[in-house]
C-alpha positions as CSV (number, residue, x, y, z in Angstrom):
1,X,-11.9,11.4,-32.7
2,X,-15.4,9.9,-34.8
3,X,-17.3,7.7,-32.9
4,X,-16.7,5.1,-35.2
5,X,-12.8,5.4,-34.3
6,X,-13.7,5.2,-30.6
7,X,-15.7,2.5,-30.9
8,X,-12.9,0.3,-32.9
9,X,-10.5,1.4,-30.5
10,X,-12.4,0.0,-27.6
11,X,-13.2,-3.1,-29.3
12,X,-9.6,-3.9,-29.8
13,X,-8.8,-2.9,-25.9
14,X,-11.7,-5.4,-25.4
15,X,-9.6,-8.1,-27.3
16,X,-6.3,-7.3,-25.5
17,X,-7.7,-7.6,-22.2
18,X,-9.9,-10.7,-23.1
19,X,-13.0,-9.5,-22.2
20,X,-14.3,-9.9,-26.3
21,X,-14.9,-13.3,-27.7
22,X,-12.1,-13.9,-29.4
23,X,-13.5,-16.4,-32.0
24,X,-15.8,-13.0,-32.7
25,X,-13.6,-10.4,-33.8
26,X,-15.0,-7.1,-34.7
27,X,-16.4,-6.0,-38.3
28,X,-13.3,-4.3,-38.8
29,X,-10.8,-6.4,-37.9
30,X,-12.3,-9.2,-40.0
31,X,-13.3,-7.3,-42.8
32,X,-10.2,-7.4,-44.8
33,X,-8.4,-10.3,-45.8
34,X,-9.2,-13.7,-43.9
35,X,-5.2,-14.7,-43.7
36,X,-4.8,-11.6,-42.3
37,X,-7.5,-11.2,-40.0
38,X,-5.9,-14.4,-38.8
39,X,-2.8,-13.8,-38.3
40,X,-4.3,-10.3,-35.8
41,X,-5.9,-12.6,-34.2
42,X,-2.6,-15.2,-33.0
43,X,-0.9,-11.2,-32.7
44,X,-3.6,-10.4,-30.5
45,X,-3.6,-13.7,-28.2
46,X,-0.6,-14.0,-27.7
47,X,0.0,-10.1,-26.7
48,X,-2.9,-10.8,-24.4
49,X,-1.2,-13.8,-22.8
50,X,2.2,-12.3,-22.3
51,X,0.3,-9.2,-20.8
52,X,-1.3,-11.5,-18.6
53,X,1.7,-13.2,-17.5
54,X,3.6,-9.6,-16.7
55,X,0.7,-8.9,-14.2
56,X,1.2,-12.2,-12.6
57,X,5.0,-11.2,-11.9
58,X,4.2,-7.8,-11.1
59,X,1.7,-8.2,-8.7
60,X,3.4,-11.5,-7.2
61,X,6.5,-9.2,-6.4
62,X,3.9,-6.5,-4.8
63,X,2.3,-9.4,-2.9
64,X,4.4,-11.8,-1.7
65,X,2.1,-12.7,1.5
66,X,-1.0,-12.4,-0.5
67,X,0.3,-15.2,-2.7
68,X,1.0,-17.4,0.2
69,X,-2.2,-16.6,1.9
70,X,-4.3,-17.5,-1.2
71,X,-1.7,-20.1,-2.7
72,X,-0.2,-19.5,-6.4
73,X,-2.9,-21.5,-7.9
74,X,-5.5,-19.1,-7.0
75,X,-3.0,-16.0,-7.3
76,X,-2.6,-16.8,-10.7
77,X,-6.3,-16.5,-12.0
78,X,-6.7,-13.6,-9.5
79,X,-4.0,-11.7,-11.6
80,X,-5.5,-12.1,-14.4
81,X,-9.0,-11.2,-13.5
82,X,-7.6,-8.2,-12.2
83,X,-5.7,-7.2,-14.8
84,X,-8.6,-7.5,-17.2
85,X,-10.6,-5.3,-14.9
86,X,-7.5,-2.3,-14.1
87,X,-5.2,-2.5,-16.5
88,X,-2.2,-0.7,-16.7
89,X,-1.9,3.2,-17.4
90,X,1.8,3.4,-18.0
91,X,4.8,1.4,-18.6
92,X,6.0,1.2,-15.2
93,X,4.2,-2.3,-14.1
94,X,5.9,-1.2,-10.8
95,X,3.6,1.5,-10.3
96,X,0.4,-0.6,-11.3
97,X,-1.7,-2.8,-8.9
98,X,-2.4,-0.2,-6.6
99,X,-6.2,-1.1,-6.7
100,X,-5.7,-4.7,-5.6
101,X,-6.4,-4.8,-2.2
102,X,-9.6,-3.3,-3.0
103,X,-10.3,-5.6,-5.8
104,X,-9.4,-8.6,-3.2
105,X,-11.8,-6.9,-0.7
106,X,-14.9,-6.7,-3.2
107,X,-14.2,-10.3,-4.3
108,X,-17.1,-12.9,-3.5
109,X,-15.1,-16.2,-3.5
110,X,-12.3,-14.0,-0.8
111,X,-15.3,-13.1,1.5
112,X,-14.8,-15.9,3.8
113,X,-11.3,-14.4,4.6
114,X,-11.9,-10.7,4.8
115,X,-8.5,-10.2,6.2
116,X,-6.9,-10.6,2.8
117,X,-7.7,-6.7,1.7
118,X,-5.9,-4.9,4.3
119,X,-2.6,-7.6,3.8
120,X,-2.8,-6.0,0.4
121,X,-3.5,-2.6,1.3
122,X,-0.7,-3.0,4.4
123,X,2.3,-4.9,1.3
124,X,1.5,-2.1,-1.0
125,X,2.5,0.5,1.4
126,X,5.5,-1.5,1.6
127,X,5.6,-1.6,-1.6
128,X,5.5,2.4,-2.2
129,X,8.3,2.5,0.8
130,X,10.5,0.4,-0.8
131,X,10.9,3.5,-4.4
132,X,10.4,6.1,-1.9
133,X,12.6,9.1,-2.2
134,X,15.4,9.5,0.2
135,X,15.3,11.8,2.9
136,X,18.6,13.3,4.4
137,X,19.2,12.8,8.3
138,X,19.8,16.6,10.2
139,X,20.9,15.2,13.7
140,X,22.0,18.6,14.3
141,X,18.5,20.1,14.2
142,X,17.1,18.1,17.0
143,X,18.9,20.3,19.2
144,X,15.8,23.0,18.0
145,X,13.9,21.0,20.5
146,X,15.2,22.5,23.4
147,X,15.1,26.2,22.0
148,X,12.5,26.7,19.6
149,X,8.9,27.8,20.5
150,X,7.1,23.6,19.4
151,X,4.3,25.6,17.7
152,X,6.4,27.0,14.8
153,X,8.8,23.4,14.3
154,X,7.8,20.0,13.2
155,X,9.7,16.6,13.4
156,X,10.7,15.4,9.6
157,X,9.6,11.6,8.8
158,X,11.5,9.1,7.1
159,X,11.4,7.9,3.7
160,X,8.1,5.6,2.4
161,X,6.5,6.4,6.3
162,X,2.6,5.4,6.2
163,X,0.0,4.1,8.6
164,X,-3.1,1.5,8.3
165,X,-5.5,1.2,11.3
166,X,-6.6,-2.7,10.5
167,X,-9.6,-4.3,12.5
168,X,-7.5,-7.5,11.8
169,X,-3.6,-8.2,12.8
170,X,-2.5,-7.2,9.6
171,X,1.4,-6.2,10.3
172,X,1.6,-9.1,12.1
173,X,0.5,-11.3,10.0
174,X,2.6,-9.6,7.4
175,X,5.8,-10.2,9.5
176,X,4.8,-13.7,10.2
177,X,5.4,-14.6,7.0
178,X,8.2,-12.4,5.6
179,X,10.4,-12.6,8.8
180,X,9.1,-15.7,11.1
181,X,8.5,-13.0,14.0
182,X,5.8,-13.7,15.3
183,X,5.0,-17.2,14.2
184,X,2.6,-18.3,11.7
185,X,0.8,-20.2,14.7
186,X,0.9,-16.7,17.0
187,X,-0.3,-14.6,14.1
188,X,-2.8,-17.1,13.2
189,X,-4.0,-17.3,17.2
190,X,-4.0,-13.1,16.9
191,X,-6.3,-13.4,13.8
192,X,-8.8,-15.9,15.5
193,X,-9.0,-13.4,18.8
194,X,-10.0,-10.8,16.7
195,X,-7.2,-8.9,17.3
196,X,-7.1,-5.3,15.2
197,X,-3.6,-3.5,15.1
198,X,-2.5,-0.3,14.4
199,X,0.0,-0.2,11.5
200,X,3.7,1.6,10.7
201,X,5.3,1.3,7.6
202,X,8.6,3.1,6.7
203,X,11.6,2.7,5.2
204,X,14.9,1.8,7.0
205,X,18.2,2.1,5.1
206,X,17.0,0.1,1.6
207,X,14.6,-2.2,3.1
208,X,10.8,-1.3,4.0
209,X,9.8,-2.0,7.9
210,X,6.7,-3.1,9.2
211,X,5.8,-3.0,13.2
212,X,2.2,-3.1,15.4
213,X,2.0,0.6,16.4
214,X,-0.1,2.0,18.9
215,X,-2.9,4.3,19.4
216,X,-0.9,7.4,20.6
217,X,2.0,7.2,18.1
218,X,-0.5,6.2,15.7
219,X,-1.9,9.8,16.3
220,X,0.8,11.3,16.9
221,X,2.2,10.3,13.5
222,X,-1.1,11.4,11.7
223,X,-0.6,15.1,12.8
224,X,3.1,15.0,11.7
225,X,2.3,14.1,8.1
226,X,-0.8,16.6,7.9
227,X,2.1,19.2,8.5
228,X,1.1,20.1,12.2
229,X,3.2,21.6,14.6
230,X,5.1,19.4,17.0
231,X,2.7,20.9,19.7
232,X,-0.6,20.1,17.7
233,X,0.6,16.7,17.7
234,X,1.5,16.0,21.3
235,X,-1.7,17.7,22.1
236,X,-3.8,15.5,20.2
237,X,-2.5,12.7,22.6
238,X,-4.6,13.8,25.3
239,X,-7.8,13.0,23.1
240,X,-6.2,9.0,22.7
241,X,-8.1,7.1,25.4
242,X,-7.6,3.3,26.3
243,X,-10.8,1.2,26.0
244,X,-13.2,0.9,28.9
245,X,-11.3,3.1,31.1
246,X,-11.4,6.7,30.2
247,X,-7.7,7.2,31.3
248,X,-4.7,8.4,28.9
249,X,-2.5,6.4,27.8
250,X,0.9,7.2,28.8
251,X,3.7,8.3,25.8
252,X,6.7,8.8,26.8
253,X,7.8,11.1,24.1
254,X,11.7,10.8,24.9
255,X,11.8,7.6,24.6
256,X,9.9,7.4,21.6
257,X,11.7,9.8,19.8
258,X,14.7,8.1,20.5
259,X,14.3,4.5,19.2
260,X,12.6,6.5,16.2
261,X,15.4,8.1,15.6
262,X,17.3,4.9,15.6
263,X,15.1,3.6,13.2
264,X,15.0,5.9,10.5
265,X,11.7,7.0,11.0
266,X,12.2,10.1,12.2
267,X,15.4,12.4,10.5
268,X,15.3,16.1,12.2
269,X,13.5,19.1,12.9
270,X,12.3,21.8,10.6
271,X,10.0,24.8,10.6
272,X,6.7,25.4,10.0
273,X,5.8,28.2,7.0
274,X,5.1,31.5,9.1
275,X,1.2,31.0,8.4
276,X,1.2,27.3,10.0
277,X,1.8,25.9,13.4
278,X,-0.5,25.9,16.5
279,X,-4.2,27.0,15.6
């Protein structure tokens, strides 16, 4: 490609996003005939204001909380804005917006409410749960865990599972306003105590789940997704310490495994490759 060539095709990505003047246009495109150039130029607008308006449905669809956190009439503008900055790679406006909660994090008229970038980095994790692939329950294989050596199995996770360690109530603020539970006024009260929360996202039957998770399954759930043993993973418990005392905390895994199994967050067992397990 000529650098002339490159440089026409980023002036017209320039006027497609917006970020040109468009009563400017480029040499080129207003070389030719006047009625013509014209006639580009309404082409041009109103691709660029239908492009916009897809964003502003994609992402609202994404970000459901985020748009009642900062209101539509702000939403709107900060689709837009974003959209001229990270446009989409593909077709798929489903899998664009990923960068948003960073984008809402970076922002200098959202710094007053830094909360706002992990609600978008928690409903996008949501949002990958929602299209994540299926995975097939093997209740038989949980009988492994009562004759198999825990250094050479593993547990298998759910479909769209994730985690967010938030210094702000994020799930619950998250929940507050998809499900009522807690209450706008509780996760409100949570957010002005400074309350941080460690995050689970997964996906139960068709619908993505969000709960407050704790430090231990927090952990315990970070070794499982690396690929470590089940016995790497309960071991890293013992390193999980509550604040200001120097005790463990207490995990019952029994339980846990359980009411995860319930859930959907946890399918079956499986084995490790030979050259995994406990190091």
């Amino acid at each position: 490609m000529s650098p002339d060539s490159d440089q026409e095709q980023q002036a017209l990505l320039q006027l497609v996003l917006g970020a040109a003047d468009s009563a400017a246009p480029p040499r080129w495109l207003s070389a030719g005939d006047a009625a013509q150039a014209r006639c580009l130029q309404r082409g041009l607008q109103a691709y660029r204001a239908n492009g916009q308006a897809l964003a502003e449905r994609a992402l609202a669809a994404a970000y459901p909380v985020l748009v009642q956190l900062v209101g539509e009439e702000n939403f709107a503008p900060l689709a837009r804005h974003f959209w001229a900055r990270h446009p989409p790679v593909c077709g798929d406006m489903a899998c664009w917006g990923d960068l948003l909660g960073a984008f809402v994090g970076a922002s200098a008229q959202l710094a007053d409410e830094p909360c706002l970038a992990d609600v978008a980095h928690l409903e996008w994790l949501m949002h990958l749960a929602s299209s994540a692939a299926d995975v097939s329950p093997d209740a038989a294989s949980f009988a492994r865990l009562a004759s198999e050596d825990p250094a050479r199995i593993t547990l298998t996770l759910g479909a769209g599972v994730a985690l967010l360690a938030s210094p702000y109530p994020a799930a619950s603020i998250v929940n507050a306003h998809l499900l009522g539970s807690p209450s706008l006024q509780q996760a409100g009260q949570l957010l002005a105590e400074g309350r941080a929360e460690h995050v689970l996202v997964w996906r139960q039957g068709f619908r993505p789940r969000v709960r407050v998770s704790t430090a231990m399954e927090h952990r315990l759930l970070e070794m499982l997704m690396a690929g470590r043993s089940l016995l790497d993973a309960l071991d890293a418990l013992d390193a999980v310490r509550l604040p200001g005392d120097g005790g463990t905390v207490p995990f019952d895994f029994n339980a846990w495994l359980g009411e995860a199994v319930q859930t959907g967050l946890i399918m079956g067992v499986h084995s490790l490759p030979t050259n995994e397990g406990n190091t």
